[in-house]
N, C-alpha and C positions, 0 to 999 in steps of 0.2 A: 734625508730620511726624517720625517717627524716624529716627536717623540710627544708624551704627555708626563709632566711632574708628578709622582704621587708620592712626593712628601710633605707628610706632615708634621710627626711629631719626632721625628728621631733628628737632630741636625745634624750627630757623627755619621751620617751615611743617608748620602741621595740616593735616589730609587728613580729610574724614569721608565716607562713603557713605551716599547717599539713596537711596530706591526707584529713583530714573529717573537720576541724578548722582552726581558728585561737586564736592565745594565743599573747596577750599582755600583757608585764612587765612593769611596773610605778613602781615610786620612791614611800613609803608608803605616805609619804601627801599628793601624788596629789592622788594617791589610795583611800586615805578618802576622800577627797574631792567628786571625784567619786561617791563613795558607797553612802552620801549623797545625790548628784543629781539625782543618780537612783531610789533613795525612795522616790523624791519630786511629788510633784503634777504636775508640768508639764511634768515630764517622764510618767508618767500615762495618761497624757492627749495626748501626741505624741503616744502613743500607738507603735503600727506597723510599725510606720515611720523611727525610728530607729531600729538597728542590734540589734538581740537577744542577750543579755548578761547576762551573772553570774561569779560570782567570784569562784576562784577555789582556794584549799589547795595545796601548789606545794608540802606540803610529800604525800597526797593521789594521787599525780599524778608524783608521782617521776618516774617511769616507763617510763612516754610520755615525762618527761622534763628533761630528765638526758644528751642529747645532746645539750640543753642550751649553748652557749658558753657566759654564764656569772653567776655571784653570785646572788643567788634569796633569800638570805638574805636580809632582812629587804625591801622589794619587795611585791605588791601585784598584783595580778596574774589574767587577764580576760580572759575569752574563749566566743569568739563568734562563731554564726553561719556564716559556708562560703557558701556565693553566689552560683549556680553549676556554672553559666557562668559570670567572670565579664566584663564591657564595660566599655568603655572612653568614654567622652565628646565628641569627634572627630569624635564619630562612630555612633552618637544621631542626630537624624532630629532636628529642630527648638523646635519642640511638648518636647521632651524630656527633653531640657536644660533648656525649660521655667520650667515643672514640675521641675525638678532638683531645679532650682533659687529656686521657690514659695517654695519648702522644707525648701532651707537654711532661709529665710527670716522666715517662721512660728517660727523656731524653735530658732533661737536668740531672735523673740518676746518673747516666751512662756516659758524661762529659763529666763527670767527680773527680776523679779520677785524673781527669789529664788538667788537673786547676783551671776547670773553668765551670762556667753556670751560663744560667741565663738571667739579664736585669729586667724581662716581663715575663708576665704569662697570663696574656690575653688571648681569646680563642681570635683574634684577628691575624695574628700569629699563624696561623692554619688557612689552608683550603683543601677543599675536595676534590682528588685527581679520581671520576668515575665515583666508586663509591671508598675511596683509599683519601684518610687523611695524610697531609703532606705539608711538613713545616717551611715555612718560605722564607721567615726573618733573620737571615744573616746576621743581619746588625742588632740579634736579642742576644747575642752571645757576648760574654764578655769573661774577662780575668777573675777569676776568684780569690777575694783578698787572703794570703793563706791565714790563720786562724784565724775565721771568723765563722764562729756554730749558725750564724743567722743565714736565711734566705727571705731578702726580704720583699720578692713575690706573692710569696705563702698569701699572704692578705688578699692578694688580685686571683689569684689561683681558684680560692674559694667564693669570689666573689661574683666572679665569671661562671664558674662550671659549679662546686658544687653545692652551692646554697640553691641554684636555678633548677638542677638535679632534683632536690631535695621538695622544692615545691609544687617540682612534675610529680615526683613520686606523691607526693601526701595530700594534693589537690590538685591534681592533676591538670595544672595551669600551662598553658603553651609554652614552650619555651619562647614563642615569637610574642606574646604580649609581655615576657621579663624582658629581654635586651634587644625590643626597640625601643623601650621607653629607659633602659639604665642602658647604656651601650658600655660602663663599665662595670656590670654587675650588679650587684645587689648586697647591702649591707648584711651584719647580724641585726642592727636595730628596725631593719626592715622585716626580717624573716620571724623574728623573736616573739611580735606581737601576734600574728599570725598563729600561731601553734598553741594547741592547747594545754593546759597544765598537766592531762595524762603522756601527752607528744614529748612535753620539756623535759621530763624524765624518762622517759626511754634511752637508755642506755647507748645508743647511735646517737639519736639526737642531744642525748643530754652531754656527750664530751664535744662534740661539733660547733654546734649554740648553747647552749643553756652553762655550762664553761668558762667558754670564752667570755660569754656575755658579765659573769658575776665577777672573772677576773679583771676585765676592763673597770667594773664600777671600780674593787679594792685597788686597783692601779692609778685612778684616776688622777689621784693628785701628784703624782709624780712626774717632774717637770722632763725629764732624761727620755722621758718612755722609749723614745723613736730615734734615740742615738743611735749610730751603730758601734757597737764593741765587740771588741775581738779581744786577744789577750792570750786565749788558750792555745795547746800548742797545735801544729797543722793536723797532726795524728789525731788530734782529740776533738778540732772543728769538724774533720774528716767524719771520724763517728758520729757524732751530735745529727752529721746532716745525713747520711745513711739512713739513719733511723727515721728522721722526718720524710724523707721521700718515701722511705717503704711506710709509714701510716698514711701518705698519702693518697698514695696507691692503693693500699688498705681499703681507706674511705672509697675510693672512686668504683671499685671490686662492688661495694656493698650498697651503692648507688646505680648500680646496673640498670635501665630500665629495659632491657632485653625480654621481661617475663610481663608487660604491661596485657591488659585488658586488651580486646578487639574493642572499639568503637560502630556504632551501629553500619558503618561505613566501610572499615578496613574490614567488617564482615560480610558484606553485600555481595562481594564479586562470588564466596563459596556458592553461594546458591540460585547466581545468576539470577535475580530477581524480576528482571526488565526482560528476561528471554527465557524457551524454553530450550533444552539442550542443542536439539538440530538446528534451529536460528543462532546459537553463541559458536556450535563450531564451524555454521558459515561462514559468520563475518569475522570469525581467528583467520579462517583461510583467505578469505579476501586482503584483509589485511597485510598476513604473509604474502601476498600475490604481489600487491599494488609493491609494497616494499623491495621484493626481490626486482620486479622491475624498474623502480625509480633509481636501487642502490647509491641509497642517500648516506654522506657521510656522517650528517647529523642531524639530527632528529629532534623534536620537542612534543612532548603528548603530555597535552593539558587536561586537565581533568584524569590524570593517572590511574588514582582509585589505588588499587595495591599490585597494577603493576604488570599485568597480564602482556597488553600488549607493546610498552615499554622492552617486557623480555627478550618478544618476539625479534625486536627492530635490533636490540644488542646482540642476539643470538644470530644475528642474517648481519652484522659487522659493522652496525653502525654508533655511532658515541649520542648517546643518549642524555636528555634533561627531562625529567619527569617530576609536575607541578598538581600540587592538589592542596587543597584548603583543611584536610583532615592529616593531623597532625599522627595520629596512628596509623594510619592509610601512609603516609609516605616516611614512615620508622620502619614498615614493614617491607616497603620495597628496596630500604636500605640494606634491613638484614640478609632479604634476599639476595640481594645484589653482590655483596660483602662476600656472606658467603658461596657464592657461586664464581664472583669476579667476574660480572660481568660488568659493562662501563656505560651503565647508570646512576647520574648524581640526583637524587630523586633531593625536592627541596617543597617548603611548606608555602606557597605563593598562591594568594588569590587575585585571579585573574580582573576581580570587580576592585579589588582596591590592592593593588600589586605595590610590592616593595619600593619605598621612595627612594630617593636618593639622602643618603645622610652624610655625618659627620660634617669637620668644618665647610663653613659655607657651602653644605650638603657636595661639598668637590669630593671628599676623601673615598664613599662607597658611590657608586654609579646604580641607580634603579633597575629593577629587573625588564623593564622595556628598552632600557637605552643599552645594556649587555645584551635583549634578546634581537635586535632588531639588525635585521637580514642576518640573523646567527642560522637560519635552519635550513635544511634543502627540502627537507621534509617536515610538515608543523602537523599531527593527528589530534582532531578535537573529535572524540566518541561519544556518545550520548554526554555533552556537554552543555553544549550551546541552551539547550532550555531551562539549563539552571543558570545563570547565567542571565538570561534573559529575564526570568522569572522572580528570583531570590532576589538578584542585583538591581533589577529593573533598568536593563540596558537594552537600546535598538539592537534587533538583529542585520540594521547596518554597520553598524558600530563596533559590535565583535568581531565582523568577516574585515573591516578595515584593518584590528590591530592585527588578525591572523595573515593579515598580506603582510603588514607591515614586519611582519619576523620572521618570514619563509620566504625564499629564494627558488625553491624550483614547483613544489606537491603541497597543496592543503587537501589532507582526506579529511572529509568533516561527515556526521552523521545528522540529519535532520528528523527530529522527532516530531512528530503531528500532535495537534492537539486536542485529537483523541485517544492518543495515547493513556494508559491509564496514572503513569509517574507525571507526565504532561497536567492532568487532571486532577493529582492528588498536592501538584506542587499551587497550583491556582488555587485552590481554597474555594470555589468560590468565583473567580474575577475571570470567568469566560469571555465578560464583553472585551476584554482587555485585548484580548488576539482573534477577535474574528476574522481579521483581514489577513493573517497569518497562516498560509499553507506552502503546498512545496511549491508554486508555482513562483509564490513570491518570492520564496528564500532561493530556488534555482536564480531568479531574476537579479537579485541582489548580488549573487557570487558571480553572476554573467557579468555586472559594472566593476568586478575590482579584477579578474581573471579571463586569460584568455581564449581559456578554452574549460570549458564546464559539463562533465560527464556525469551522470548518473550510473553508477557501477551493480548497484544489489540494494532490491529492496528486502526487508525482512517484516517481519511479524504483520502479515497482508497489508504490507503499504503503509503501518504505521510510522515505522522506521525505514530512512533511506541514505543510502550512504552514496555520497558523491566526491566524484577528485576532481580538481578545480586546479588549475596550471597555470603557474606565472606567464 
């Protein structure tokens, strides 16, 4: 069986990925330590929230572990369940990082208790099972020194979730241009400049940043700062950290971005703007049609938008990815989703310049074309493709190549003419640019990557035409 390394930074605990798994090796004490916390009452009480785990016999699994490249003596052995789709932090609206935070914070509360914590809290920590954050790092968990009132995450905690919080909130900046350019957050000396001298004192912001930041300077010359000390007794480090968790959680409570603005975008679908009502509840039905017939297990609808027919495809049983470039627009088909549970991970990815591969030697996260490729049975691009074409300035050979290249059985794609009136409005102007451009072409073009190319339903007299196109 082959497997892939994905470690990097943790050396007490290898990670590797199997087709169906992951298998992590730990040293045997931190292993017991482990197998303890798994049987405690706050693992019980986290329920769901963390990654499905059991411990495995590596002789009853000599078979799958015999290309190990290490000695699994005196080793013990976890196998969790793997994600189908994982996301970064980067790829998450505002909605998502805060759920992500509110995880990390419940679950350092709720392990107090049994002397233990966690030694990070970065949202890599996290992925999205559907729209359900889900803690996967085993190996964040560790022994708690008893009296010691410090955690000293605090620093990462805030630097990650919610200073990035705080910038969505106040200038309402992508969470996806904060942590792909800091992937470990964001300072206070980053965020401090930024804000204005009525912001500094604002009573939220002013214990958050404007605090810390004055107590850093008055600290500054003290050589000890970043010792760790302990000293007091466990009852008393107990309290100290009590208290810091629940202000933390405090904080994250009051960083909600749950109540944000519509973007011109995430408001477009209310009023159907591209259709009049009896052409948008043709092509829901069509939709529903195609879908109920393919009964695809997994689906990708690009250009999501907030979410409509994403719903449809989770509602009819399928595990849904829904990708759109509006950052509200796909917050909103989180909350829907969240709240409904339905098993859509809606993520912020544009398809013209889609998520790289990062971390070391860009090996650590995998790109969102190398995760989507042959991921889909089903791949729906709906009035898509001429933004796309248009915005991006990309061949509309070019887009039907990568939409093969991530679907495995049904691309339903919609083709927009370009006299369409959004067609016309996204041109400005640069008609000559697609004169050669109509259906005949764009049928032609899905005829060389597909084997079979139907035209299903035209709408708005011909302007728009929806075709399934079969691997």
């Amino acid at each position: 069986m082959s497997f892939k390394s994905k470690t990097f930074r943790d050396p007490d605990a290898r990670l590797y990925e199997f087709e169906q798994e992951m298998i992590r090796v730990v040293d045997r004490d931190f292993g017991d330590f482990l197998i303890g916390l798994m049987n405690s009452k706050s693992f019980q009480f986290l329920g769901g929230r963390l990654i499905e785990t059991n411990q495995i016999n590596p002789l009853e699994e000599a078979g799958a572990l015999i290309d190990l490249p290490e000695d699994l003596e005196d080793k013990i052995l976890f196998k969790h369940r793997k994600i189908s789709f994982p996301s970064y932090p980067y790829e998450w609206p505002a909605e998502m990082l805060h759920a992500a935070g509110v995880l990390t914070t419940d679950i350092v509360a709720a392990i107090l208790k049994d002397g233990a914590g966690l030694k990070d809290a970065t949202p890599f920590n996290v992925l999205f099972d559907g729209p359900n954050p889900i803690f996967i790092d085993l190996a964040s968990f560790e022994r708690r020194r008893s009296g010691d009132p410090f955690w000293l995450p605090e620093g990462q905690l805030l630097r990650n979730f919610m200073y990035p919080l705080l910038l969505s909130r106040e200038f309402e900046t992508p969470i996806k241009d904060i942590l792909i350019n800091h992937q470990d957050g964001v300072t206070l000396e980053y965020v401090y400049p930024l804000l204005s001298t009525f912001k500094k004192i604002t009573p939220s912001i002013f214990k958050m940043i404007t605090l810390p930041i004055l107590a850093e300077k008055i600290a500054g010359s003290k050589r000890d700062l970043h010792e760790v000390k302990s000293g007091k007794s466990p009852e008393m480090a107990e309290f100290v950290l009590e208290h810091l968790f629940k202000r933390l959680q405090k904080q994250l409570i009051k960083l909600n971005p749950s109540d944000r603005k519509n973007s011109f975008w995430s408001g477009y679908m209310a009023h159907h703007l591209s259709y009049d009502d009896a052409d948008f509840e043709t092509k829901e039905r069509i939709v529903r049609s195609v879908i109920e017939d393919v009964k695809p297990k997994t689906v990708l609808d690009v250009g999501c938008n907030t979410g409509n027919f994403s719903r449809i495809a989770a509602e009819l049983g399928a595990t849904v990815v829904a990708i759109d470039t509006d950052e509200k627009s796909v917050g909103r088909v989180w909350r829907e989703a969240h709240r409904d549970q339905l098993d859509i991970l809606p993520l912020v990815v544009d398809l013209v310049n889609p998520t790289p591969a990062t971390g070391w030697e860009n090996r650590e996260n995998d790109s969102f074309l190398t995760r989507a490729d042959q991921k889909f049975d089903l791949t729906m691009m709906l009035a898509v493709v001429h933004h796309v074409m248009i915005d991006g300035g990309i061949n509309v050979s070019e887009i039907l190549c990568v939409a093969r290249q991530m679907t495995t059985q049904v691309l339903l794609i919609e083709y927009v003419d370009p006299t369409d009136e959004m067609f016309k409005k996204l041109l400005r102007g640069r008609e000559e640019l697609y004169l050669d451009f109509n259906k005949d072409a764009f049928q032609a073009e899905l005829q060389k990557l597909f084997s079979t190319v139907k035209e299903i339903k035209s709408l708005k007299g011909g302007m728009r035409i929806l075709f399934q196109a079969e691997v």
